[in-house]
VEXDREN-2710 file (C-alpha; in Angstrom, 1 decimal):
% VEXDREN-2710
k/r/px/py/pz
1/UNK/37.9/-95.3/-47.9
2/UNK/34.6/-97.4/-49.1
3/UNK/31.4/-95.9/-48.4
4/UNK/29.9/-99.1/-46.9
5/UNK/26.7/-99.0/-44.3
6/UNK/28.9/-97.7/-41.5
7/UNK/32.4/-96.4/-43.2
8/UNK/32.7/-94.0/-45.2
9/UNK/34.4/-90.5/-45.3
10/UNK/33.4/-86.6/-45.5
11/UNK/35.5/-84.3/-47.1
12/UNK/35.3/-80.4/-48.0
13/UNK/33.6/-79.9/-44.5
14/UNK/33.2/-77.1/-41.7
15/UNK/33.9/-79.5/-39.1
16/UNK/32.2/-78.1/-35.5
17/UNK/35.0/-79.7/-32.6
18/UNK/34.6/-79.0/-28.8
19/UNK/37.2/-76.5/-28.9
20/UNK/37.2/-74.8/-32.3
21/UNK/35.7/-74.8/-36.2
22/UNK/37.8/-76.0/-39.2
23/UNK/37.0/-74.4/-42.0
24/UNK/38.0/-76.7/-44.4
25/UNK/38.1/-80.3/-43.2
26/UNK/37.7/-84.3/-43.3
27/UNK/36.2/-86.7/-41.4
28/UNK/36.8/-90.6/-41.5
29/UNK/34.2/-92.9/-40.2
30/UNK/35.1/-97.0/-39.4
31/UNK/32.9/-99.3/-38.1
32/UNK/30.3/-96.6/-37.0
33/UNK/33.2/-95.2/-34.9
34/UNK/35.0/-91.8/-35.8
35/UNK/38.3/-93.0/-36.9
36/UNK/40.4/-90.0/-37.7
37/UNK/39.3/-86.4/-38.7
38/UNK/41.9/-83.4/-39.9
39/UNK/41.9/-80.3/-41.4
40/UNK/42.8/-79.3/-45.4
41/UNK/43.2/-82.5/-47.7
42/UNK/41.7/-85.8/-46.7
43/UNK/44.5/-88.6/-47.1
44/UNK/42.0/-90.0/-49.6
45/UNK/39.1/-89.1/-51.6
46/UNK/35.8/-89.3/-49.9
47/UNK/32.0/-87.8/-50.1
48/UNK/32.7/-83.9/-50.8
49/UNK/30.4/-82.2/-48.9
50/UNK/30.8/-79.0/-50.4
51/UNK/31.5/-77.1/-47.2
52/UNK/28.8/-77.8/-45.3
53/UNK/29.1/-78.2/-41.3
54/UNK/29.7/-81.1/-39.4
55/UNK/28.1/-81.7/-36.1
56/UNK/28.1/-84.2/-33.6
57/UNK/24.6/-85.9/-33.3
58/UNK/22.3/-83.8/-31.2
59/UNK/21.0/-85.3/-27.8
60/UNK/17.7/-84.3/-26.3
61/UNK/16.7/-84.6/-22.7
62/UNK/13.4/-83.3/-22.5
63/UNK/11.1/-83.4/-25.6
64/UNK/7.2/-83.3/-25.1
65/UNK/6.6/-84.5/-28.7
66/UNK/5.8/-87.9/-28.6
67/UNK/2.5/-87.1/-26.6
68/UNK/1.8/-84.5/-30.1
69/UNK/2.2/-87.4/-32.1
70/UNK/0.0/-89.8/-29.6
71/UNK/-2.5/-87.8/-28.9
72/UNK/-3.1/-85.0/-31.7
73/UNK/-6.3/-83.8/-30.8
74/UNK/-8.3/-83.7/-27.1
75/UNK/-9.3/-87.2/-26.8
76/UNK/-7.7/-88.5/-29.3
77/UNK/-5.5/-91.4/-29.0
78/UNK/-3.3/-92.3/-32.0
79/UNK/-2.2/-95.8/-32.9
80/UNK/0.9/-95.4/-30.5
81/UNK/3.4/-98.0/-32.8
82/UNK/2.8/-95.3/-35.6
83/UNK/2.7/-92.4/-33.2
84/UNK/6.1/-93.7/-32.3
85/UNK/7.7/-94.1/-35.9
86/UNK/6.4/-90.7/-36.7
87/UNK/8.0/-88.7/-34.0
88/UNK/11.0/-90.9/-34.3
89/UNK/11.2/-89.6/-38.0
90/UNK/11.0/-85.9/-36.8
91/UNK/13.6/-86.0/-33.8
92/UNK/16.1/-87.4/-36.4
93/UNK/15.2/-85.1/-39.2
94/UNK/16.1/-82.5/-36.7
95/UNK/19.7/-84.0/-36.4
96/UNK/18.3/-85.9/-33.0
97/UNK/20.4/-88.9/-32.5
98/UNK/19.6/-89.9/-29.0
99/UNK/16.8/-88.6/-27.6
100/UNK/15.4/-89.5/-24.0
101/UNK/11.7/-89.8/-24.7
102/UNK/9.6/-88.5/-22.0
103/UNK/6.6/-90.1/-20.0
104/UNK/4.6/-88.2/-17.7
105/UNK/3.8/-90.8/-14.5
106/UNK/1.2/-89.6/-12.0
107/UNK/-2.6/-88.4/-12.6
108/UNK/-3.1/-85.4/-14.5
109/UNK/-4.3/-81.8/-13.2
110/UNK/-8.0/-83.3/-13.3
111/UNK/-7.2/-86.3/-11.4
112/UNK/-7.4/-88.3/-14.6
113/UNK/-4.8/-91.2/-14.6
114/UNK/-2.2/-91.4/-17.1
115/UNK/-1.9/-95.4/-16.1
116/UNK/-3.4/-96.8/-19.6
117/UNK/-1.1/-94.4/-22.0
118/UNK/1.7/-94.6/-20.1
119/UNK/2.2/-98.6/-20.9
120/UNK/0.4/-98.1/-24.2
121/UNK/3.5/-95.6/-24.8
122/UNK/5.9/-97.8/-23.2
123/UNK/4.9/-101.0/-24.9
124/UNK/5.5/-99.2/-28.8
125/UNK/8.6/-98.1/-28.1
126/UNK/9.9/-101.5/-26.7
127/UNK/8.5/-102.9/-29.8
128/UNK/9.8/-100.6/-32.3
129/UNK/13.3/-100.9/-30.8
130/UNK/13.2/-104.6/-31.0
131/UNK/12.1/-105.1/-34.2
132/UNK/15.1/-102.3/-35.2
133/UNK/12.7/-99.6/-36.6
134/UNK/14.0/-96.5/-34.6
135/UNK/16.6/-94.5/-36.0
136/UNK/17.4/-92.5/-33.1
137/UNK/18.6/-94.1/-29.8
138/UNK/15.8/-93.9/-27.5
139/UNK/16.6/-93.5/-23.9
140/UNK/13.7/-93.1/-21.1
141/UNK/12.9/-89.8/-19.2
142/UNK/10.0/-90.0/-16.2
143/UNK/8.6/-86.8/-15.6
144/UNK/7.3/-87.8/-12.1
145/UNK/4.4/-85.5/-10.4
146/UNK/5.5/-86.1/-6.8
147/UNK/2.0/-84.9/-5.9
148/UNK/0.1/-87.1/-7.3
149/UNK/-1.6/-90.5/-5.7
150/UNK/0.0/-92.8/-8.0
151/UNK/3.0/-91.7/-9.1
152/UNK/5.2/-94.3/-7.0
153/UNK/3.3/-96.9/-8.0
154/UNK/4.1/-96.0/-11.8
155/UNK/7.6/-95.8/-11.2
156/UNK/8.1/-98.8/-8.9
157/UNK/6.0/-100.9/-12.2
158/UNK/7.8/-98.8/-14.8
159/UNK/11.5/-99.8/-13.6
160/UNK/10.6/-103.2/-12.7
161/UNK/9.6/-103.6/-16.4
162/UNK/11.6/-101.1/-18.6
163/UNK/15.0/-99.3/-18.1
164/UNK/14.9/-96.2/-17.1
165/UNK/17.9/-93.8/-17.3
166/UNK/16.8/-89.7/-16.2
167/UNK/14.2/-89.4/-13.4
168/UNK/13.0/-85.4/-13.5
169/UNK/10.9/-84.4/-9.6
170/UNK/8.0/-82.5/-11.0
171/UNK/5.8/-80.0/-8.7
172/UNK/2.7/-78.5/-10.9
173/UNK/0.8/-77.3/-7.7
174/UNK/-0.5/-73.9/-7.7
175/UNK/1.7/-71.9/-5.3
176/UNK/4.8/-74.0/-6.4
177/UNK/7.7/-73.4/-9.6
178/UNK/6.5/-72.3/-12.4
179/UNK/3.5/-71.9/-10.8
180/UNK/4.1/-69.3/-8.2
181/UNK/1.3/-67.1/-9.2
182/UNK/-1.6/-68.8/-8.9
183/UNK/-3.4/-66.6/-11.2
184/UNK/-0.7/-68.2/-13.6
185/UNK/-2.2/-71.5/-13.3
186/UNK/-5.6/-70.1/-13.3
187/UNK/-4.8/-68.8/-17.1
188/UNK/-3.1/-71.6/-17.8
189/UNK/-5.7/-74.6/-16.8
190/UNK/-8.5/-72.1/-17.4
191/UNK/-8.2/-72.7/-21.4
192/UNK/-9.2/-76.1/-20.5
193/UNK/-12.8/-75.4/-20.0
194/UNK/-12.7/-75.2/-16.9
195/UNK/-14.6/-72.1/-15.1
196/UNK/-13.7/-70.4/-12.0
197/UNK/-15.8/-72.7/-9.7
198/UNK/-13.8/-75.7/-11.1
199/UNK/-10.5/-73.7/-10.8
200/UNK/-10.9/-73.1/-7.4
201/UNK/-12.2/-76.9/-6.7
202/UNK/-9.2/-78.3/-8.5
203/UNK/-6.9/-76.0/-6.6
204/UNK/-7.9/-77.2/-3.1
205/UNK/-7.8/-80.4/-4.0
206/UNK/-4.0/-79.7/-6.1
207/UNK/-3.5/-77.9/-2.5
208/UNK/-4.4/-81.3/-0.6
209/UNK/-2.2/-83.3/-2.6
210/UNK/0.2/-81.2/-2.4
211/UNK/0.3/-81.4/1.6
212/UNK/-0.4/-85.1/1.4
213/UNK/2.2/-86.6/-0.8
214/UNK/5.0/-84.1/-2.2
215/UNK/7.9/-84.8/0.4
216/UNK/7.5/-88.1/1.3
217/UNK/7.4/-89.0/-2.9
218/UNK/10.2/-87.0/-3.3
219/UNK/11.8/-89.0/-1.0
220/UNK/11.4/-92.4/-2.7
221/UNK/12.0/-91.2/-5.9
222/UNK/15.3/-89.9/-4.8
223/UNK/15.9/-93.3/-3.4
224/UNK/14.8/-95.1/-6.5
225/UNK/16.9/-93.3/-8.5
226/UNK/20.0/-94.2/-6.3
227/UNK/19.0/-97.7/-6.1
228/UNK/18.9/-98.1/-9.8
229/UNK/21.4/-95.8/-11.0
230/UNK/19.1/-93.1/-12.7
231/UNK/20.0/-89.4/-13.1
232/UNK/18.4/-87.0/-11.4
233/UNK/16.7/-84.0/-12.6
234/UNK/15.3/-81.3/-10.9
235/UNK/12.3/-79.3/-12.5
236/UNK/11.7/-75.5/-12.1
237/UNK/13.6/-74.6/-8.9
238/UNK/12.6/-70.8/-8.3
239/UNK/14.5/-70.4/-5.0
240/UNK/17.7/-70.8/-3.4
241/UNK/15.7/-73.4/-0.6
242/UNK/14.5/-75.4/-4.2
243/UNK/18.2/-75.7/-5.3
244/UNK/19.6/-76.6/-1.6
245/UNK/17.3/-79.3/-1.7
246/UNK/18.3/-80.5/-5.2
247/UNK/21.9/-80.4/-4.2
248/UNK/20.9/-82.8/-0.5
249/UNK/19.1/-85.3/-3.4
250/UNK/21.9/-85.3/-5.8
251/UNK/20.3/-83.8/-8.6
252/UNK/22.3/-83.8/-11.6
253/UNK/20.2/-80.9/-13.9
254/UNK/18.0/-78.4/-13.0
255/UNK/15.4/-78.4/-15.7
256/UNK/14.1/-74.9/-16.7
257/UNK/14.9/-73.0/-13.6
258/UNK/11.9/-70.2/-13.6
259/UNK/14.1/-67.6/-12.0
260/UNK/18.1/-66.3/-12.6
261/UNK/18.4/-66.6/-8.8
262/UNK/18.0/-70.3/-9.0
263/UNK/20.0/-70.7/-12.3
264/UNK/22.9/-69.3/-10.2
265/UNK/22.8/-71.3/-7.0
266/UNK/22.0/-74.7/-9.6
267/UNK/25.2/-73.3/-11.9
268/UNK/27.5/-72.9/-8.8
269/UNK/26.2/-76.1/-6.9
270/UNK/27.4/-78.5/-10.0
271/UNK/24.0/-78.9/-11.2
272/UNK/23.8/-78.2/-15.2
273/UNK/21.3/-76.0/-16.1
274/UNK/18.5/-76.9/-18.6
275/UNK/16.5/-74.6/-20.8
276/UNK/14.3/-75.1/-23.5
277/UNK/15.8/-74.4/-27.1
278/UNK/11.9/-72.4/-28.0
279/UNK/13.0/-70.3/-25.5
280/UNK/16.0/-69.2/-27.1
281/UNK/14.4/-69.3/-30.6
282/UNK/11.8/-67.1/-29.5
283/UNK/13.6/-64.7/-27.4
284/UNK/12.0/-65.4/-24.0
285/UNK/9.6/-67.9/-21.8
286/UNK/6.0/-68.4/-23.1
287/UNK/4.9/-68.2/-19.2
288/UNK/6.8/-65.1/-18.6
289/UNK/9.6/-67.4/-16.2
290/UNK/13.5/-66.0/-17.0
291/UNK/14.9/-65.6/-20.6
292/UNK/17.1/-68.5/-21.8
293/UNK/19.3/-66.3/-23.7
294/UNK/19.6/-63.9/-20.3
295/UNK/21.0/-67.0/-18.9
296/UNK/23.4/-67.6/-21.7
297/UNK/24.9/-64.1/-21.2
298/UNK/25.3/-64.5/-17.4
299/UNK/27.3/-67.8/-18.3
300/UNK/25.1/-70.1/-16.6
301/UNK/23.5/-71.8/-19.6
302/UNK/24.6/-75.4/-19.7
303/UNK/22.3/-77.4/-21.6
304/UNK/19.6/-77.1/-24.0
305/UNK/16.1/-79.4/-24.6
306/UNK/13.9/-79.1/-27.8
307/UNK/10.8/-78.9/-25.3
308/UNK/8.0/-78.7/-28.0
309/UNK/10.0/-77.7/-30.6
310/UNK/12.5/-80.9/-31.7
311/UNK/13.8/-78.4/-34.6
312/UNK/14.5/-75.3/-32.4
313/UNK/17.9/-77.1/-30.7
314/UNK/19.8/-76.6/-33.4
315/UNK/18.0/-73.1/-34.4
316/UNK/18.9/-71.9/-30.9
317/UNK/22.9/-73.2/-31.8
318/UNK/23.5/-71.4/-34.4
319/UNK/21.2/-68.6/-33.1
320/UNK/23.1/-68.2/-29.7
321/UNK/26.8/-66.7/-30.8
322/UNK/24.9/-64.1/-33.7
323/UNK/22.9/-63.1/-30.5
324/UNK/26.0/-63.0/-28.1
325/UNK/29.3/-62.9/-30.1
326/UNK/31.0/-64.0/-26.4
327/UNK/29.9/-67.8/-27.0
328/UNK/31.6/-69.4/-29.9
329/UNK/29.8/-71.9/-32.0
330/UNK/31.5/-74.7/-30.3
331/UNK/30.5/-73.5/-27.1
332/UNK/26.9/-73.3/-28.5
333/UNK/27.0/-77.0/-30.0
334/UNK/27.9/-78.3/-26.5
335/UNK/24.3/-77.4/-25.2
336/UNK/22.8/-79.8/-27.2
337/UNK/25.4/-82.7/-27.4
338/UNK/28.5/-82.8/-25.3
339/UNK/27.1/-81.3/-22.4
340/UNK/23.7/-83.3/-22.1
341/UNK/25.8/-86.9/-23.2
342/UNK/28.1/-85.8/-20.3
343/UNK/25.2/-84.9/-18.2
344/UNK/23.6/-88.7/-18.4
345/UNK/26.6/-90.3/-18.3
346/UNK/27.0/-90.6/-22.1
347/UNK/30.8/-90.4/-22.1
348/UNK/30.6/-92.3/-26.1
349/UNK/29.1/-89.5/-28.0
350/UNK/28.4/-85.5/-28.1
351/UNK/31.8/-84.7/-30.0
352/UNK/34.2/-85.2/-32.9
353/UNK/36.4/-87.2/-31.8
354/UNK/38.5/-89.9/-32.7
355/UNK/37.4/-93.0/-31.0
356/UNK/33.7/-91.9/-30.3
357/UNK/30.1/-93.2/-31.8
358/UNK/30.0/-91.7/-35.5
359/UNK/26.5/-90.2/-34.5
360/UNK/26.8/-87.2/-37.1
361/UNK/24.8/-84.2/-38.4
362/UNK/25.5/-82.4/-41.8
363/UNK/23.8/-79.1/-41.9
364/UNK/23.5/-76.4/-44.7
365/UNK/23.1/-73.1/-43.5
366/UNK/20.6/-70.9/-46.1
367/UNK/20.8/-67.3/-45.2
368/UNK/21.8/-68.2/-41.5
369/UNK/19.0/-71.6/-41.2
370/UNK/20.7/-74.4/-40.3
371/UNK/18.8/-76.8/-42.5
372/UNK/19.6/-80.7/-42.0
373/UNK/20.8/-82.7/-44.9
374/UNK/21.7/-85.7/-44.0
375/UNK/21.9/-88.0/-40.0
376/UNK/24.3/-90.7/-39.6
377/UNK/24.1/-92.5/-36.1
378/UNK/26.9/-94.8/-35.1
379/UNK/27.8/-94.7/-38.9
380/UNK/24.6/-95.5/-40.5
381/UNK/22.8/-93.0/-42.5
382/UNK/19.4/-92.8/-40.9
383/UNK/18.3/-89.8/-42.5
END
């Protein structure tokens, strides 16, 4: 086969399919479309690989690095069209071929609005897509604070404008999720220079909010999302009452569940369950919530985001079955591709397959690393 822009074929590979490895396969690519792959001799001579592995392209649901990028410092405010190029680069480099970029709407902690950066944000990718300079897919993800005073308005503006495709409910209150201690929060906002007067001041007013705005936001956001078709994601249910409320709104994921009791009631509702990859990578939550990998053994582990980290989804697949010999690479691969593609309605991509998008990883493993070597999505090298 001719090793065009978008045909080409792999040979001498470890290919990674939904169901099992082969050792020593091929993999034929037409059109930017898998067209056939086997295992032992390719029907004709292709790109020898030298036995490296074969994954599908990763997909990533929840990645907080494009703010990193746009703002690197306090204050700071990058130019967002190179903000944007840059952490396009990294989410491919890290075998990322669609990612669901994600925009906080609503005011911040400190009652500062997001408005300006949000459309700032907004406006660079829409003009890096047109002008065909992304190399991943990007797909919108609204993190939506259903406290806060303006987080409708946002969303009605944002969807009236832009496509949106994954809508995550979002409840940073002191008292609430993640957040059930509030001496949590406290330690958490309190490295923002804030004192304890200020602590206390924001959380009343967090408090008011809170009583103010939370259900009757959820409410419409719910309803926007059905109205437009969006997915749904629920983020840190603690409590069964969280999750029975998720299931009424037809939530779809439950993003970082803080506690196994809610990961169990989200796994047996439907609802796939969504941890970070740094979680995994690292052994356990930075804020002390449940262990990723404690989910994994309990079988209720369904999906996998990057978080902060875009290079620690595919640490954590390749770090998950040497950790717990029960879950079989392929089983592990499907946190971070078939299962979120499924997930958000991606029914084109997140396995080798014949007949699916020829979004590809090839990965060398150095003493157990999985390091990336090369990215083809929908055929095209793009890294």
């Amino acid at each position: 086969m001719t090793d065009t822009t978008d045909s080409f074929l792999l040979e001498n590979a470890t290919l990674v399919l939904p169901d099992r490895v082969v050792e020593r396969g091929w993999i034929a690519v037409a059109a930017g479309r898998i067209a056939d792959l086997g295992e032992g001799r390719a029907p004709e001579r292709g790109i020898d690989i030298g036995g490296d592995t074969v994954l599908p392209g990763l997909v990533e649901l929840h990645t907080d690095h494009l703010e990193s990028h746009f703002c690197p410092r306090p204050k700071v405010r990058w130019h967002p069209l190179s903000a944007v190029m840059a952490y396009d680069a990294q989410i491919v480099a890290a075998g990322i071929t669609t990612v669901f970029d994600s925009l906080r709407l609503g005011s911040d902690f400190d009652n500062k609005s997001l408005n300006s950066d949000l459309w700032v944000l907004a406006d660079a990718i829409e003009t890096a897509a047109t002008a065909g300079h992304l190399r991943a897919e990007h797909r919108t993800h609204l993190r939506c604070e259903i406290s806060a005073s303006d987080v409708i308005e946002q969303a009605e503006a944002y969807v009236a404008r832009y496509a949106a495709h994954l809508i995550s409910l979002m409840d940073h209150t002191p008292g609430q999720r993640q957040f059930r201690d509030i001496e949590i929060w406290k330690g958490f906002y309190g490295g923002r220079g804030n004192d304890a007067a200020e602590l206390d001041a924001l959380i009343e007013r967090r408090l008011s909010l809170h009583a103010r705005n939370a259900v009757a936001h959820r409410r419409r956001l719910v309803a926007l999302a059905g109205e437009r078709g969006i997915v749904l994601a629920s983020h840190d249910d603690a409590t069964p009452e969280h999750v029975a409320e998720a299931v009424s709104d037809g939530v779809a994921i439950a993003e970082f569940p803080t506690t196994a009791e809610a990961a169990h009631a989200s796994h047996r509702a439907g609802i796939r369950v969504m941890m970070g990859g740094p979680n995994v990578v690292r052994g356990g939550s930075h804020s002390g919530n449940v262990a990723a990998e404690a989910l994994a053994r309990e079988g209720v582990l369904d999906i996998l985001s990057s978080d902060y980290v875009p290079a620690s989804l595919l640490l954590a697949a390749f770090d998950l079955p040497r950790r717990l010999p029960a879950i079989t690479l392929p089983q592990a691969v499907a946190t971070v591709t078939l299962n979120p593609a499924r997930a958000t309605g991606l029914h084109d991509r997140g396995a080798l397959g014949a007949g699916l998008r020829a979004d590809l990883v090839r990965v060398h493993l150095t003493a157990g690393t999985p390091i990336v070597r090369s990215v083809w999505r929908e055929g095209r090298r793009v890294a």
